[in-house]
C-alpha positions in Angstrom: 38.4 -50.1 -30.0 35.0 -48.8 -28.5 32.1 -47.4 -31.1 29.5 -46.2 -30.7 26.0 -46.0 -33.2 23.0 -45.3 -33.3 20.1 -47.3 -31.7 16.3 -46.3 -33.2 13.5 -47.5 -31.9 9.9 -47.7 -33.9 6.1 -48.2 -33.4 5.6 -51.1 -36.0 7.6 -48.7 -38.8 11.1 -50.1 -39.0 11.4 -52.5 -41.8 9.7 -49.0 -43.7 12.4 -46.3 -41.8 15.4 -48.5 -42.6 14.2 -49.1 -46.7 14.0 -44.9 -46.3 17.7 -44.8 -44.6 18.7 -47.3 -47.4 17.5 -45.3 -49.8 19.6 -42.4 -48.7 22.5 -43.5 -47.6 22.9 -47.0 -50.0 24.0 -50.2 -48.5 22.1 -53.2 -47.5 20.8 -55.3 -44.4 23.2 -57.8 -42.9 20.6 -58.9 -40.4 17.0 -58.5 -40.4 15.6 -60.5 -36.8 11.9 -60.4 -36.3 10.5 -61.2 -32.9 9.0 -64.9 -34.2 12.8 -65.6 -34.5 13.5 -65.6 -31.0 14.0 -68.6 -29.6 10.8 -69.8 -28.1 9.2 -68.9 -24.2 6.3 -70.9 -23.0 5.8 -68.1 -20.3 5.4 -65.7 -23.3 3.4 -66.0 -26.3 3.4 -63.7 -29.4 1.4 -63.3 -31.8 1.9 -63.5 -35.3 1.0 -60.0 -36.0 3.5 -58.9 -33.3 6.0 -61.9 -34.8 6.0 -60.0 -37.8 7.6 -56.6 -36.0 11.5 -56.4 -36.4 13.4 -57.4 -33.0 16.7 -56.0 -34.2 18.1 -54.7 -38.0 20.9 -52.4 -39.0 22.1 -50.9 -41.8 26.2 -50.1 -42.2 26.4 -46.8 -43.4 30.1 -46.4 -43.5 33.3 -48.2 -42.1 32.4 -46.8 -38.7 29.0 -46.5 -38.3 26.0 -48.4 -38.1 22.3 -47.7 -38.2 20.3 -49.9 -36.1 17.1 -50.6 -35.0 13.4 -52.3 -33.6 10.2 -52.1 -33.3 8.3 -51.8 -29.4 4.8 -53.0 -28.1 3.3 -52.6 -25.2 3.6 -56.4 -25.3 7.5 -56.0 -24.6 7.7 -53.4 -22.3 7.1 -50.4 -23.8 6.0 -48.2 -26.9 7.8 -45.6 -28.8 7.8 -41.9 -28.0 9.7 -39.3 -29.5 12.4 -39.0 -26.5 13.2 -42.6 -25.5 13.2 -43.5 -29.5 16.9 -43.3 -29.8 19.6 -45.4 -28.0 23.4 -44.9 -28.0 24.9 -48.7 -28.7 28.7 -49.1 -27.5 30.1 -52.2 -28.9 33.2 -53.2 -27.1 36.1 -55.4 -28.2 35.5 -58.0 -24.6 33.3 -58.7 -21.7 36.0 -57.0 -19.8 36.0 -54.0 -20.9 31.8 -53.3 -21.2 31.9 -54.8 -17.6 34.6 -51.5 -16.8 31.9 -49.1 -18.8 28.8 -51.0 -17.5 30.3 -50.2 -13.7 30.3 -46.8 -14.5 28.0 -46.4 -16.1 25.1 -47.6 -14.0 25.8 -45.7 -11.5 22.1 -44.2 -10.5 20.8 -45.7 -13.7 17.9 -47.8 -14.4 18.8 -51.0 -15.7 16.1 -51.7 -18.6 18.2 -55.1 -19.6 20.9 -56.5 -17.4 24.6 -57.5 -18.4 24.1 -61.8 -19.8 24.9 -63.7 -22.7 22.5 -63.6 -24.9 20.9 -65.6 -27.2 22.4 -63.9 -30.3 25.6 -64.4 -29.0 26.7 -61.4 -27.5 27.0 -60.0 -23.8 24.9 -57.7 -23.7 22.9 -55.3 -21.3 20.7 -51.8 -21.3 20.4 -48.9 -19.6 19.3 -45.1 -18.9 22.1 -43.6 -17.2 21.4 -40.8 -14.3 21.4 -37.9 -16.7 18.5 -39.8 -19.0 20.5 -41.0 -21.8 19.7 -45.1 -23.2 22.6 -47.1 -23.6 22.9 -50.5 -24.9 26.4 -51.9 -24.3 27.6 -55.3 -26.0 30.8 -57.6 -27.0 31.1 -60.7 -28.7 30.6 -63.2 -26.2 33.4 -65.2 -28.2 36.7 -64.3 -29.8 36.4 -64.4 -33.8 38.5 -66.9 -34.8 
């Protein structure tokens, strides 16, 4: 089954959005990733200020649905404006079936992250389709077992 959340994207303010979103719709954090966790590039440094900034967060808000969200920098490709802050994240059961979205989906799109593994352990990719919507599709690269 295919679903579909939000994706928000901050200047440097997530960690204090998500304790506001927490606030009003309860729950808790079952992953807060800053960028210092990322496994190391020696082409790429990062400094500990940026370190600090959250790479990826969410909040479950109900059975369904799931907040999530980051921080941007200039430093990784781009900074937060009110238009490209929010991202619609489909999270599909196999890589089969977000490579049958992904191939439609691309069509005429710019591809800001392409379809790979990722370090996290899903397969993973981005994009802002021809009509200028941002899409971040992903699957567990394994089967739970």
């Amino acid at each position: 089954m295919i679903k579909i959340n939000p994706y928000l994207n901050f200047n440097g303010n997530c960690l204090e959005a998500f304790g506001f979103y927490r606030d009003v719709f309860g729950g808790d954090f079952p992953y807060v990733g800053r960028f210092k966790d990322m496994p190391a590039d020696p082409q790429y440094s990062i400094s500990e200020e940026l370190g600090q900034l959250i790479m990826h967060m969410s909040l479950p808000i109900s059975e369904e649905t799931v907040i999530m969200g980051s921080d941007t920098a200039p430093e990784f490709g781009g900074v937060t404006n009110f238009g490209n802050n929010v991202a619609l994240m489909i999270t599909a059961d196999s890589k089969e079936e977000v490579d049958r979205i992904w191939a439609k989906l691309s069509i005429d799109a710019k591809i800001s992250m392409p379809l790979a593994d990722a370090f996290w352990g899903d397969y993973f990719g981005g994009l802002t389709d021809k009509f200028g919507i941002s899409w971040m599709i992903s699957a567990p690269s394994k089967k739970p077992e």
